[in-house]
C-alpha positions in Angstrom: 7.9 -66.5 112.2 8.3 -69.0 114.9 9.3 -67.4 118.4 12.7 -68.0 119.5 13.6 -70.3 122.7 15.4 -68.1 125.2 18.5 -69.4 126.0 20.2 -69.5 129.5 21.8 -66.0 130.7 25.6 -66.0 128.9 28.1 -64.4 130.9 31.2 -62.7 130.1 34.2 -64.9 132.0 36.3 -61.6 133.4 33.7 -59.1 133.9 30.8 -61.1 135.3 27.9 -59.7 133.6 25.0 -61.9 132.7 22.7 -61.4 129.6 19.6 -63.0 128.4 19.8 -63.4 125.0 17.6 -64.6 121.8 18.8 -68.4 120.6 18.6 -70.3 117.6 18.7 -73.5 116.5 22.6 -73.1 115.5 22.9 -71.4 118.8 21.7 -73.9 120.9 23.4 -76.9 118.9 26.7 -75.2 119.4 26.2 -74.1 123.0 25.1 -77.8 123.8 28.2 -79.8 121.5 25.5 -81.3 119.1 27.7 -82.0 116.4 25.2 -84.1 114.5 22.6 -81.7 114.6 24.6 -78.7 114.0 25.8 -80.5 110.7 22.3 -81.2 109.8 21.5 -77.6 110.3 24.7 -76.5 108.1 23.7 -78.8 105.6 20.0 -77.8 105.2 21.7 -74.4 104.9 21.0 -72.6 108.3 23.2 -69.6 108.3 26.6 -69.4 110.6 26.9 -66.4 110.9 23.1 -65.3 112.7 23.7 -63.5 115.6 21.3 -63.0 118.5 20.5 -59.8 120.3 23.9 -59.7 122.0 25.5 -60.1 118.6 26.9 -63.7 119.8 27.2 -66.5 117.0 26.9 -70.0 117.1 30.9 -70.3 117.1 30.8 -67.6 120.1 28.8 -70.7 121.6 30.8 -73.1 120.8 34.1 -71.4 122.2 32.5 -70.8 125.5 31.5 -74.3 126.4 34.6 -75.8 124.8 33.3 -77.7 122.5 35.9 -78.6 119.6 34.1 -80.2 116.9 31.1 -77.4 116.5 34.1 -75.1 116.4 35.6 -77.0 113.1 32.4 -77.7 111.4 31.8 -73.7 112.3 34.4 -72.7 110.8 34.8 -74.9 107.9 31.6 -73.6 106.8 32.7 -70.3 106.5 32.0 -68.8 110.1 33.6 -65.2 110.8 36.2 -66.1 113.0 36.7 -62.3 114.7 32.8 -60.8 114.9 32.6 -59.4 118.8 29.7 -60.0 121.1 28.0 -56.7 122.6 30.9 -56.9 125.1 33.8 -56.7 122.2 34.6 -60.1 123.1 35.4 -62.8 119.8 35.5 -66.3 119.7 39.1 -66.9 120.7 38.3 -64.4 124.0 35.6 -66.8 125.1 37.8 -69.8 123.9 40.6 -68.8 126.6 38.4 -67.9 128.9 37.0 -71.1 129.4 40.7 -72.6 128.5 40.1 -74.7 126.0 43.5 -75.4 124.1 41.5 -77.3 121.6 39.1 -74.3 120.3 42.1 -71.9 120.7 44.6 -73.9 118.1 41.5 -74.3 115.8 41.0 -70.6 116.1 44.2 -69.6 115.4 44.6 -72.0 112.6 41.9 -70.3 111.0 43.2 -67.0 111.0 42.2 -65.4 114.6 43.1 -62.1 115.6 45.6 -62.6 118.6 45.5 -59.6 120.0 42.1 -57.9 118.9 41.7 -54.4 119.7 40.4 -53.9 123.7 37.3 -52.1 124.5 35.5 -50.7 127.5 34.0 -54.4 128.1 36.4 -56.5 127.3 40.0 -58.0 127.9 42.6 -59.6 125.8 42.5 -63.7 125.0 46.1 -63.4 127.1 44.1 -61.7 129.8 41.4 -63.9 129.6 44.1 -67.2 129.6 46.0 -65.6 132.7 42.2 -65.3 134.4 41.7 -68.8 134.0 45.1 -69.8 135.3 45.8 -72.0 132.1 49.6 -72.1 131.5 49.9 -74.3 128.8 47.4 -71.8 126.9 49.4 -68.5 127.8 52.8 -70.5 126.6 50.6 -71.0 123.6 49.3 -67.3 123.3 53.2 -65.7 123.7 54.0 -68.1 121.5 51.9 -67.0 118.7 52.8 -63.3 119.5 50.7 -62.7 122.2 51.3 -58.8 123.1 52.8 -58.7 127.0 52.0 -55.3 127.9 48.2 -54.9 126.5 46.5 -52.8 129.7 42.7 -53.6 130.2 41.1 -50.8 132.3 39.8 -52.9 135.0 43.2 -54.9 136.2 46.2 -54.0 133.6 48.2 -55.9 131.9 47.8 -60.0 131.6 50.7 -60.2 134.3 48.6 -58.1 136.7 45.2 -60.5 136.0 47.3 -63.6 137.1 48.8 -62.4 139.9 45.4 -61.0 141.1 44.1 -64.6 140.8 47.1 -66.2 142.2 48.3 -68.1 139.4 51.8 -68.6 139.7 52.8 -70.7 136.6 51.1 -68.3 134.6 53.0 -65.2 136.0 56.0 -67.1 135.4 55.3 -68.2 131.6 54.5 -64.3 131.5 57.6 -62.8 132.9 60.1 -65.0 131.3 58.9 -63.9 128.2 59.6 -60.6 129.3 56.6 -58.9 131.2 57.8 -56.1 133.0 57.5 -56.7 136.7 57.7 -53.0 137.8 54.5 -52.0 135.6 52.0 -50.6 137.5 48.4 -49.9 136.4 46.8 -46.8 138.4 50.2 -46.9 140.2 49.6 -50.7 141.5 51.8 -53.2 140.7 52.2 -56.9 140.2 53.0 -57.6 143.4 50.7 -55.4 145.0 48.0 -57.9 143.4 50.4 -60.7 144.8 50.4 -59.8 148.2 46.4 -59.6 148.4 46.0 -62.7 146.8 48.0 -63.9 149.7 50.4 -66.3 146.9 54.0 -66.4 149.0 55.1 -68.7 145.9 53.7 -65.6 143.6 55.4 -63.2 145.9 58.9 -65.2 146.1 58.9 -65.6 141.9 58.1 -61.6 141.6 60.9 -60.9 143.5 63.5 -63.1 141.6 62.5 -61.4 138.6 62.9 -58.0 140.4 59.8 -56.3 141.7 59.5 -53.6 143.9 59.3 -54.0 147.5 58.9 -49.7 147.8 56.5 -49.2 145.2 53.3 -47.3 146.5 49.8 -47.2 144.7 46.8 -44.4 144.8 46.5 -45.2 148.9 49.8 -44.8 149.3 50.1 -48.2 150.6 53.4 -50.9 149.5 52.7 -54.4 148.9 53.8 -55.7 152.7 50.5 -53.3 153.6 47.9 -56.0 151.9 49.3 -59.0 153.4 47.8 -60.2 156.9 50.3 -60.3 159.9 51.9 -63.3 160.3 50.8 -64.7 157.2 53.3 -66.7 154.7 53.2 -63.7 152.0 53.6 -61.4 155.1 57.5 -63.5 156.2 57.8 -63.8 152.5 58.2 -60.0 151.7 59.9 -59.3 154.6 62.3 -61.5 154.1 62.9 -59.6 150.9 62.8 -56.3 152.8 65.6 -57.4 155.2 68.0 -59.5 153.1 68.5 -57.8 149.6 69.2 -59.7 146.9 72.6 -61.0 146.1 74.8 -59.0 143.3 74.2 -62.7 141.2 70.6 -62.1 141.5 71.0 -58.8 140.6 72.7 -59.2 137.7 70.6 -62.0 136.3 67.3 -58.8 136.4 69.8 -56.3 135.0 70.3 -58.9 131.9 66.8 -59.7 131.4 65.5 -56.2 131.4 67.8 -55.5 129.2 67.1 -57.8 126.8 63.6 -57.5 128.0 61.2 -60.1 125.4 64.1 -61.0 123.6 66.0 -62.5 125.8 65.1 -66.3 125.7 66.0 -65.9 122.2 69.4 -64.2 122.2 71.0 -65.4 125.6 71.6 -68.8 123.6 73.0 -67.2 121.1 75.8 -65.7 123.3 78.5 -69.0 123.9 77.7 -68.9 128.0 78.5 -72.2 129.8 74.8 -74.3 130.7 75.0 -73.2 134.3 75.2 -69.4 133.6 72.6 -69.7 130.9 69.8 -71.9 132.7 70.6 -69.0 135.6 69.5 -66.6 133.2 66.7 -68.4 131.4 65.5 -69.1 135.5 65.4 -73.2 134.6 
């Protein structure tokens, strides 16, 4: 048997681990976007579904360097759309975490689990999205039935992963679908990951959809603590601390909790004037 080429060191996007790992033909055609040649290899009757030592396919390739068309021939040759690397992570994981809206629809048309099980290794394709800062793909995700409040044991929920990494648009798309703000993971909170990412846009948006200023994690330290003095998230938060919010703002938090992820659907349903219901929807 002809010895295999190594390929370069693959590395998993959120916990940034490398590993060297056996490649193969189908490997290397996927992981380079050789649609001609990874045709050729189909046709000739190369298998899809070889793995290498890491137990990554060619479409695990394909997903994480984004590249569309392997992905379709992949999968229309009958490639097993949910097989995990060593790190639990499947196709659609690596497909977010590279944020590649193209491999995720194919994916998903295909059948992909949404919201495969989490292991020690690995995070959600909505945690992975948030890491990336890819709104348009977490719109996508929640759309399909993403699950909000999934906890990884290294940050928490998705909301927790894009406020850690500052990405505003994504916290947004998150919470007006109904993430719970307050949540904490190990007792920190959203805005605890806000307020070291230094984000006074992140900060401000936390705190229209309610989250708490007093909320203290394991070092018994509140969000204000992590900010540097002076700084814009510094003003921002205690701007908050000194002016509460107003009873309409108020009100708005006690609606959407209450509705909680159903409340983009029924608040339309309910006959309010456009003004009061793009309030509530935060347009």
């Amino acid at each position: 048997m002809p010895q295999m080429k190594l390929s370069a060191a693959r590395r998993c996007i959120i916990m940034d681990i490398d590993i060297s790992a056996d490649s193969t033909p189908m490997h290397e055609a996927a992981h380079r976007g050789r649609v001609l040649a990874l045709k050729q290899l189909i046709d000739n009757g190369d298998p899809v579904n070889i793995v290498t030592v890491d137990n990554a396919t060619p479409l695990h390739d394909a997903c994480i360097h984004g590249n569309p068309h392997c992905v379709r021939l992949l999968l229309q040759a009958g490639a097993q759309i949910d097989v995990r690397n060593i790190h639990g992570s499947t196709a659609l994981c690596h497909a977010c975490a590279v944020g590649s809206v193209a491999c995720v629809m194919l994916l998903l048309e295909y059948g992909a689990k949404i919201n495969p099980t989490l292991t020690a290794l690995t995070a959600t394709p909505l945690h992975e999205a948030c890491n990336k800062g890819n709104s348009e793909l977490v719109r996508l995700l929640i759309g399909r039935g993403a699950q909000l409040e999934t906890y990884d044991i290294h940050t928490g929920s998705p909301l927790h992963t894009a406020c850690a990494k500052g990405h505003t648009e994504c916290a947004f798309e998150l919470l007006n679908a109904g993430a719970d703000v307050t949540a904490s993971n190990f007792h920190t909170t959203a805005l605890h990951h806000a307020a070291r990412s230094g984000s006074a846009d992140l900060i401000e948006l936390l705190m229209e959809f309610g989250g708490d200023l007093y909320a203290s994690d394991t070092k018994n330290k509140r969000p204000l603590d992590y900010t540097a003095p002076n700084s814009p998230a510094r003003l921002t938060l205690a701007q908050y601390l000194n002016a509460p919010l107003s009873l309409q703002q108020l009100c708005r938090i006690r609606v959407r909790r209450t509705l909680g992820t159903r409340a983009l659907e029924v608040l339309p349903q309910l006959g309010l004037c456009r003004l009061i219901l793009d309030y509530l929807c935060y347009k």
